[in-house]
NUKEFI-158998 format. One record per residue (C-alpha): residue in three letters; y, z, x. Coordinates in nm, 2 decimals. Each point is the difference from the previous one (the first is absolute). Example, Ala and Ser with C-alpha at 12.3 -4.5 7.8 and 13.67 -1.06 7.14 Angstrom:
BEGIN
> type / v / w / u
> ALA / -0.45 / 0.78 / 1.23
> SER / 0.34 / -0.07 / 0.14
This chain:
BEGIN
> type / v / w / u
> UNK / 0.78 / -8.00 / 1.38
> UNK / 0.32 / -0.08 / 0.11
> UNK / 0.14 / 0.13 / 0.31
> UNK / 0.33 / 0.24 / -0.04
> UNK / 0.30 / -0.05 / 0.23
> UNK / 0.28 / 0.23 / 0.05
> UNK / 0.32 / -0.19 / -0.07
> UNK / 0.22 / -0.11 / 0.24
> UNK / 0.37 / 0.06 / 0.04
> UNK / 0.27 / -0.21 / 0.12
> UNK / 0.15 / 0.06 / 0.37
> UNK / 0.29 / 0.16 / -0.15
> UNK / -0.21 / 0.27 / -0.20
> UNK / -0.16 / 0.06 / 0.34
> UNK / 0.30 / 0.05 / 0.17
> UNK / 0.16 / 0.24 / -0.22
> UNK / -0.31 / 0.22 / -0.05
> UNK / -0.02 / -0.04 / 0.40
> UNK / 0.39 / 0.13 / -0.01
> UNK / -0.09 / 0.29 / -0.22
> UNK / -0.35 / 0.15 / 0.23
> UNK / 0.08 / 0.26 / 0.15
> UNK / -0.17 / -0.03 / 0.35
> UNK / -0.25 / 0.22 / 0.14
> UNK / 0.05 / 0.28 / 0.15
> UNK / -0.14 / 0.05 / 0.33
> UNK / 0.02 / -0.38 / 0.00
> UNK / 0.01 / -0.07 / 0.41
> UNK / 0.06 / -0.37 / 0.19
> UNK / 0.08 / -0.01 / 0.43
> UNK / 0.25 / -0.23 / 0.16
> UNK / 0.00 / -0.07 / 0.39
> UNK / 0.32 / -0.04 / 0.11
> UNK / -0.01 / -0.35 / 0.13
> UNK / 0.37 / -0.13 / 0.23
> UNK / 0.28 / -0.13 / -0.20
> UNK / -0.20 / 0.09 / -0.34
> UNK / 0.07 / 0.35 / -0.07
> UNK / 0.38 / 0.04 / 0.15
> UNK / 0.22 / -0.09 / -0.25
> UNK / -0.23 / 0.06 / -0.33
> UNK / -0.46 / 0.04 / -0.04
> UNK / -0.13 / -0.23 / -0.24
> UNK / -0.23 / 0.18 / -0.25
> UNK / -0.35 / -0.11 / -0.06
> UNK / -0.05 / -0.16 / -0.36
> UNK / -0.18 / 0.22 / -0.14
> UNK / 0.16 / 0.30 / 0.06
> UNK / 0.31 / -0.21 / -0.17
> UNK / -0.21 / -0.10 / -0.32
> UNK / -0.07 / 0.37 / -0.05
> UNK / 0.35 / 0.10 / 0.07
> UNK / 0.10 / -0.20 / -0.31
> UNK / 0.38 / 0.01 / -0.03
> UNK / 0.13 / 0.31 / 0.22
> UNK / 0.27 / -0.13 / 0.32
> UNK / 0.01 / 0.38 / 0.15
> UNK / -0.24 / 0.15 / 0.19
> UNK / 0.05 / 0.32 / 0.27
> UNK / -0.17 / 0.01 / 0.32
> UNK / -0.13 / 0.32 / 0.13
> UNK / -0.16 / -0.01 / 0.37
> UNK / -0.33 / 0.27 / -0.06
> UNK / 0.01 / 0.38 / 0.06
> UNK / 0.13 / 0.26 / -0.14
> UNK / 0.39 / 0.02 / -0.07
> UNK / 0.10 / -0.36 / 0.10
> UNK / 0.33 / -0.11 / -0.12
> UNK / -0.03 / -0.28 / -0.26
> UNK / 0.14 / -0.37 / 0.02
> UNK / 0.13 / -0.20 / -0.24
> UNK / -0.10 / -0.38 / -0.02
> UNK / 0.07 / -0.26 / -0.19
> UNK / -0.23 / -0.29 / -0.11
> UNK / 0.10 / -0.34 / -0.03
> UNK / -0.14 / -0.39 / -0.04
> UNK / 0.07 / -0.25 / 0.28
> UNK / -0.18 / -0.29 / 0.15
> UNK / -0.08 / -0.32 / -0.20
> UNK / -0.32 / 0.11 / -0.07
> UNK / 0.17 / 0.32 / -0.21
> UNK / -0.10 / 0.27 / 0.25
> UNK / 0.04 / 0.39 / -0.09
> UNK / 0.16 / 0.17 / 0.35
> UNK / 0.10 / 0.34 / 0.08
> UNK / 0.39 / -0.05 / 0.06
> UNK / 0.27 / 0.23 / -0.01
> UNK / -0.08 / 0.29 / 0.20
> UNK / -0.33 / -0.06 / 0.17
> UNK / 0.18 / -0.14 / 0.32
> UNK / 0.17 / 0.37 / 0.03
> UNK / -0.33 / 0.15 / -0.09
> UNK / -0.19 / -0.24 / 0.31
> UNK / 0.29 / 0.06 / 0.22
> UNK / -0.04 / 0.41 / -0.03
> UNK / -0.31 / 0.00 / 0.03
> UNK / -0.01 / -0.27 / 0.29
> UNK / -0.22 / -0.25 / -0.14
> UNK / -0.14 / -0.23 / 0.26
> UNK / -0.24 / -0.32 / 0.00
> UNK / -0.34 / 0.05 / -0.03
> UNK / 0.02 / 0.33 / -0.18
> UNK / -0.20 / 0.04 / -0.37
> UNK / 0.15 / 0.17 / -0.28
> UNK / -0.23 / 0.09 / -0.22
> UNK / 0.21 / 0.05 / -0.36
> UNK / -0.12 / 0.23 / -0.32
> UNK / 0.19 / 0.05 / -0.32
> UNK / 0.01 / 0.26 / -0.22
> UNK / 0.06 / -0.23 / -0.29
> UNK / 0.23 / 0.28 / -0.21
> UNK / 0.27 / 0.04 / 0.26
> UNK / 0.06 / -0.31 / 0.11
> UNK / -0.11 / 0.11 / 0.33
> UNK / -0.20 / -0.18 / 0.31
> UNK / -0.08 / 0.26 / 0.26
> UNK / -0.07 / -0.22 / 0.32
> UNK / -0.26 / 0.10 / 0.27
> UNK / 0.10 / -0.17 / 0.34
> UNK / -0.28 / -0.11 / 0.28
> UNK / 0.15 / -0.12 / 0.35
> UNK / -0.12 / -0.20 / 0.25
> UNK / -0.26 / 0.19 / 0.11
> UNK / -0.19 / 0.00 / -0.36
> UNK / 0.07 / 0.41 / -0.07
> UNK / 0.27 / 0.14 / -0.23
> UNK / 0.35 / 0.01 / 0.16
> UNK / 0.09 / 0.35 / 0.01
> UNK / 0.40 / 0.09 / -0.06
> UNK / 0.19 / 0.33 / 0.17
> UNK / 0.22 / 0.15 / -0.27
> UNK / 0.20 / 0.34 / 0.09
> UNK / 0.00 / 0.31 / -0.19
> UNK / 0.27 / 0.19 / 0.06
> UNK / -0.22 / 0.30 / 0.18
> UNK / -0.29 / -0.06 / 0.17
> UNK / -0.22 / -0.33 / 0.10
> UNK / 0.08 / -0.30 / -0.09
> UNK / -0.31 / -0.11 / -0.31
> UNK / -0.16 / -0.36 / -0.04
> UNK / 0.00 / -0.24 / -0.30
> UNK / -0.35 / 0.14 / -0.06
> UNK / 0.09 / 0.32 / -0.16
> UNK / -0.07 / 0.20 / 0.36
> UNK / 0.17 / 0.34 / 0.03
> UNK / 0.28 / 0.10 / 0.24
> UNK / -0.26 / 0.26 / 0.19
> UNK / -0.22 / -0.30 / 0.04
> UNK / 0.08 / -0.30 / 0.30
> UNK / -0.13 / -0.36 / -0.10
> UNK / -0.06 / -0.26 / 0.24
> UNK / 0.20 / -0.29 / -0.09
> UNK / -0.19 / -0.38 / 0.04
> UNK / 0.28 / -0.12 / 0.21
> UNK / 0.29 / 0.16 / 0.17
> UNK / 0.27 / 0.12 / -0.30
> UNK / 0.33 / -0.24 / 0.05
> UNK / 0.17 / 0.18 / -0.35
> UNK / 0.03 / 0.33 / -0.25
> UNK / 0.11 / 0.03 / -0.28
> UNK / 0.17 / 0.38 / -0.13
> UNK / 0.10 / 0.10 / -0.36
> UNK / 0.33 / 0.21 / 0.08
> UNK / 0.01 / 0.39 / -0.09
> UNK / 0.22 / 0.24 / -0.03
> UNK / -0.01 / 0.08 / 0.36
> UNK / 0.01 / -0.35 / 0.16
> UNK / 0.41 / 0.02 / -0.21
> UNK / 0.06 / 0.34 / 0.12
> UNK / 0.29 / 0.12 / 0.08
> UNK / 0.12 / -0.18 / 0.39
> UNK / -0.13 / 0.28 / 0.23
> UNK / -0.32 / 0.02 / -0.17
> UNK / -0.07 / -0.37 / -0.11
> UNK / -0.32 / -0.13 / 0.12
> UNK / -0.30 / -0.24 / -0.04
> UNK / -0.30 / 0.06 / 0.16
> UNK / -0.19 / -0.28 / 0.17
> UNK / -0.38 / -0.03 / -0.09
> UNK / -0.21 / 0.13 / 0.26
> UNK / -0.22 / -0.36 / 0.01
> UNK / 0.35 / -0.18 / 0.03
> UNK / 0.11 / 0.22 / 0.25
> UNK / -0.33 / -0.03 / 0.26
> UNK / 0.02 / -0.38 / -0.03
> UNK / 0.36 / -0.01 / 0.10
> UNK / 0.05 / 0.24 / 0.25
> UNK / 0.26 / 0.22 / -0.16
> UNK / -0.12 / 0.28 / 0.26
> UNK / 0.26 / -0.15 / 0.26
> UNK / 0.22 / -0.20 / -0.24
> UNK / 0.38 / 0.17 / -0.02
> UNK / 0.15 / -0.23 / -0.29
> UNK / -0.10 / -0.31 / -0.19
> UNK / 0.23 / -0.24 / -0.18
> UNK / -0.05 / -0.03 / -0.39
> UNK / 0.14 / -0.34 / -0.15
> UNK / 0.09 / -0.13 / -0.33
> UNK / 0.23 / -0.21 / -0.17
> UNK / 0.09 / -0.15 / 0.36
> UNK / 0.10 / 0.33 / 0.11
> UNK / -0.15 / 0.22 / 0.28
> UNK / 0.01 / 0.39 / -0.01
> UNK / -0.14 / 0.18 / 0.34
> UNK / -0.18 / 0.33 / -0.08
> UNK / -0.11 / 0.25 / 0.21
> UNK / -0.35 / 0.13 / -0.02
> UNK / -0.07 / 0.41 / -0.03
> UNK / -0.34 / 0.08 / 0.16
> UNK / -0.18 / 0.35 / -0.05
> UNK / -0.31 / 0.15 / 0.10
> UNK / -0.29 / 0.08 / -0.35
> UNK / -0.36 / 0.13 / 0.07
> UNK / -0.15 / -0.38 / -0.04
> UNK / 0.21 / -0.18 / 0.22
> UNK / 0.37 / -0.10 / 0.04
> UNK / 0.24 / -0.10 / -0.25
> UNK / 0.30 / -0.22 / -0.04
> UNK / 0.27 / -0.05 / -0.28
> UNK / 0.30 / -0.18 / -0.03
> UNK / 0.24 / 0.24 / 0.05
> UNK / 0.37 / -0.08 / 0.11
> UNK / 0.17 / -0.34 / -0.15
> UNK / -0.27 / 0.03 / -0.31
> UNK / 0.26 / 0.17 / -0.22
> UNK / 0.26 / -0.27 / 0.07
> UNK / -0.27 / -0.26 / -0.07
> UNK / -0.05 / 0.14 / -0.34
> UNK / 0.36 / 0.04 / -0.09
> UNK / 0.09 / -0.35 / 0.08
> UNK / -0.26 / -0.11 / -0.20
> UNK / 0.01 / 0.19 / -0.31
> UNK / -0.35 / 0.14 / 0.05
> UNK / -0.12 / 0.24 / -0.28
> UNK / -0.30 / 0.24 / -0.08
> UNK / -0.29 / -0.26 / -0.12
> UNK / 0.15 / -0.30 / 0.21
> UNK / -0.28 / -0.17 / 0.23
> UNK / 0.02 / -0.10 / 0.32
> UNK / -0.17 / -0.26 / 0.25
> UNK / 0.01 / 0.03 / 0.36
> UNK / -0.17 / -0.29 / 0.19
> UNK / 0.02 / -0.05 / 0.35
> UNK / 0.22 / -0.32 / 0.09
> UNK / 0.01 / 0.08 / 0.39
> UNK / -0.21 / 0.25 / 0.15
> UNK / 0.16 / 0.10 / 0.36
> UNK / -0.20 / 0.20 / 0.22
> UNK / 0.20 / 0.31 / -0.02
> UNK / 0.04 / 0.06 / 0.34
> UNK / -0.06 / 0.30 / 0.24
> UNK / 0.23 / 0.29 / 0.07
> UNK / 0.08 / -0.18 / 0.40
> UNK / 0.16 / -0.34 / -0.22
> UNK / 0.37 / 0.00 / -0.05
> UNK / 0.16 / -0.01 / -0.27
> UNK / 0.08 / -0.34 / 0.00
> UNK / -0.34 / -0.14 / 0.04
> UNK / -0.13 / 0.24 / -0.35
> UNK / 0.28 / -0.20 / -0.18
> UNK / -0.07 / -0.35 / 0.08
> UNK / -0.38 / 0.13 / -0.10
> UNK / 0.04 / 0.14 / -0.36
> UNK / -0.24 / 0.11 / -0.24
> UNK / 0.15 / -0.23 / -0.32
> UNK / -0.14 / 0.05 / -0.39
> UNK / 0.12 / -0.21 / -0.26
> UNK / 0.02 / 0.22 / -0.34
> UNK / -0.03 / -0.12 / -0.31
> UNK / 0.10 / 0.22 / -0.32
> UNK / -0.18 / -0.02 / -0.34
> UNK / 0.27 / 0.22 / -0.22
> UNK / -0.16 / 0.23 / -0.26
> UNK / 0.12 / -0.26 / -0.29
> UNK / -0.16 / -0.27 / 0.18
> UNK / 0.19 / -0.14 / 0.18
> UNK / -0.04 / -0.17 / 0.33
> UNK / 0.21 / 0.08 / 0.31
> UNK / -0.03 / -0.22 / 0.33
């Protein structure tokens, strides 16, 4: 009896049916973040391209709950016809202050368009981030609560905050809280002031300390409200604070000199609630 073979298609049928696949969903690859491969643009692997099929724009979400969402485009380079991440994932690794050697473990939704991206540091355990809320603790990129404290694997350098209504109060009561993780790390117990930058420009803000039941707690306080303004921060803008010089804050015996050759600098970064990306 003779033997029955499926027909074979040409490359180009292929292709096209490759084009139209939906991918999975739950479909997962990792990248290590290997020096002077992942700066500018993060090549894809090949098969997680062949079941992309035609679609150039993807969003990256880092995991937890209520992460901000970035948008990415995808684009062919190399001789060999690579697929890389390109516009958009070097503001997404700068945020969240990619380094060498970390793994980023990737997972898409398939539907949205979305990758949600697990990082691992150096040490081999997830990288926790600080973001603010605007009462309370500061909460991890794991989903833990404000009442709860998280150790971070390595010392926090950055936070991000999604501005509320009463960060763009009115000038005497305009504040943002500092999360309580960042705020151990950096000292802000005997810090006066720190200097916020962007766009080349340096704003000095003084720090407003209080008392709670669980410990101390600092907010920018005075100069925050003329950040904003110069700015043209709104409600649902979000911010990036990363420590570019750390300065010891000095002791109450220092002069005043001294504490401002030492400052406390973060760089600020602005992801607008359309999108767009502030630096």
């Amino acid at each position: 009896m003779p033997v029955l073979r499926a027909r074979r298609g040409s490359s180009r049928e292929h292709t096209a049916a490759a084009a139209d696949r939906p991918v999975w969903s739950g479909f997962q690859f990792f990248k290590i973040l290997l020096p002077g491969m992942y700066e500018e643009a993060l090549r894809l692997p090949a098969r997680f391209v062949r079941e992309l099929g035609a679609r150039r724009d993807l969003k990256l979400r880092l995991a937890g709950e209520g992460m901000p969402a970035w948008d990415v485009d995808v684009f062919v380079g190399g001789e060999h016809g690579d697929m890389y991440l390109g516009s958009g994932w070097k503001k997404f690794a700068r945020a969240h202050d990619l380094r060498d050697g970390y793994l980023l473990v990737f997972r898409y939704d398939g539907g949205g368009g979305e990758l949600t991206v697990t990082v691992f540091d150096v040490s081999t355990c997830q990288k926790q981030y600080v973001h603010a809320e605007a009462e309370g603790g500061g909460r991890t990129s794991n989903g833990a609560g404000a009442g709860r404290r998280s150790l971070p694997s390595a010392e926090p350098s950055h936070f991000a905050v999604t501005l509320r209504p009463c960060n763009l109060g009115t000038k005497q009561n305009q504040y943002l809280n500092v999360p309580v993780e960042f705020h151990d790390a950096h000292g802000y117990a005997r810090r006066r002031r720190v200097e916020l930058r962007m766009g080349g420009r340096p704003w000095t803000v003084n720090l407003k300390h209080s008392k709670r039941p669980h410990g101390d707690r600092t907010a920018f306080k005075y100069g925050w409200h003329q950040f904003c303004v110069d700015n043209g921060l709104e409600v649902g803008d979000t911010c990036f604070f990363l420590v570019i010089r750390e300065g010891s804050g000095g002791d109450d015996d220092q002069d005043e000199e001294w504490e401002e050759d030492d400052e406390h600098v973060l760089k600020v970064d602005v992801r607008k609630k359309s999108g767009e990306f502030l630096s």
